[in-house]
C-alpha positions in Angstrom: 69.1 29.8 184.0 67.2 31.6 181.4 69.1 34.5 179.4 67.8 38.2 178.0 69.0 39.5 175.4 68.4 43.8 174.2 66.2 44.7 171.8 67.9 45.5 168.5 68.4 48.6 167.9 66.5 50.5 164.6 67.3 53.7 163.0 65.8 56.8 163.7 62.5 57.1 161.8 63.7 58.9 158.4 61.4 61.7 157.2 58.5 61.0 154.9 59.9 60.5 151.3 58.3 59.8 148.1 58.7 56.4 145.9 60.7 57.7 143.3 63.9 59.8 143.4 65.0 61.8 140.9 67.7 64.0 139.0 67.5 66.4 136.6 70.2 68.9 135.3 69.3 71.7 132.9 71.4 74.2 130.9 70.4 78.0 129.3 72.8 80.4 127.5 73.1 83.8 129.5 75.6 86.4 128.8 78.8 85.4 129.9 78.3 81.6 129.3 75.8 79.0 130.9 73.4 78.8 133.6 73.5 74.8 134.5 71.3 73.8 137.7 70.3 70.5 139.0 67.1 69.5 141.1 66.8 66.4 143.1 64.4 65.2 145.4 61.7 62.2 145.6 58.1 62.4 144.4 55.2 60.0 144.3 54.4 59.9 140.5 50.8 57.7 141.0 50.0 56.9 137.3 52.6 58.7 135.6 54.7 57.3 132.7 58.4 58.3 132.8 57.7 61.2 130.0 54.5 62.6 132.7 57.3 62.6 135.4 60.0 64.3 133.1 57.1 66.9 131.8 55.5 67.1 135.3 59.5 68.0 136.8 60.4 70.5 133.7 57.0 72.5 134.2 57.9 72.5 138.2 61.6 74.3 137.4 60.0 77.1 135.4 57.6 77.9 137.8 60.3 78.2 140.2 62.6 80.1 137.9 61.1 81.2 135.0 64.7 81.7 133.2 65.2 78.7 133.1 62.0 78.5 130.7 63.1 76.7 127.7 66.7 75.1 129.4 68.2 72.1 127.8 68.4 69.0 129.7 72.0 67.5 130.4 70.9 64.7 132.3 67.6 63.1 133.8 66.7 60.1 135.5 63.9 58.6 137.9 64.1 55.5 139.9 62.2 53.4 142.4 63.3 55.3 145.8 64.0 51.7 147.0 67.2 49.8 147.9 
């Protein structure tokens, strides 16, 4: 008597990501206090050291908003988008 068994079933296909992940939170003076926002998302930084990626990240935020042009940074960090 032979036995079948089902084929294992795999998660859905998740969407395209990059290698890395990353986090970076940034903070400017306005008016009536502080403007604090944080970007994440995953990248593939081919080459890059981990100053290039921080560099690379801070010059993508002020072309996206400008007044956050010369922010301070709270908190950063990049990692291998791996578990």
């Amino acid at each position: 008597m032979s036995q079948t068994t089902a084929p294992a079933q795999t998660p859905a296909a998740a969407p395209s990501q990059g290698t890395h992940h990353y986090v970076l939170t940034v903070q400017k003076p306005i008016h009536n206090g502080f403007a604090i926002q944080t970007y994440a998302g995953t990248f593939s930084p081919t080459g890059m050291t981990r100053q290039d990626c921080y560099q690379w990240l801070m010059g993508e935020i002020v072309r996206q908003a400008p007044q956050m042009a010369n922010a301070s940074t709270l908190f950063f960090d990049v990692q291998s988008n791996r578990i």
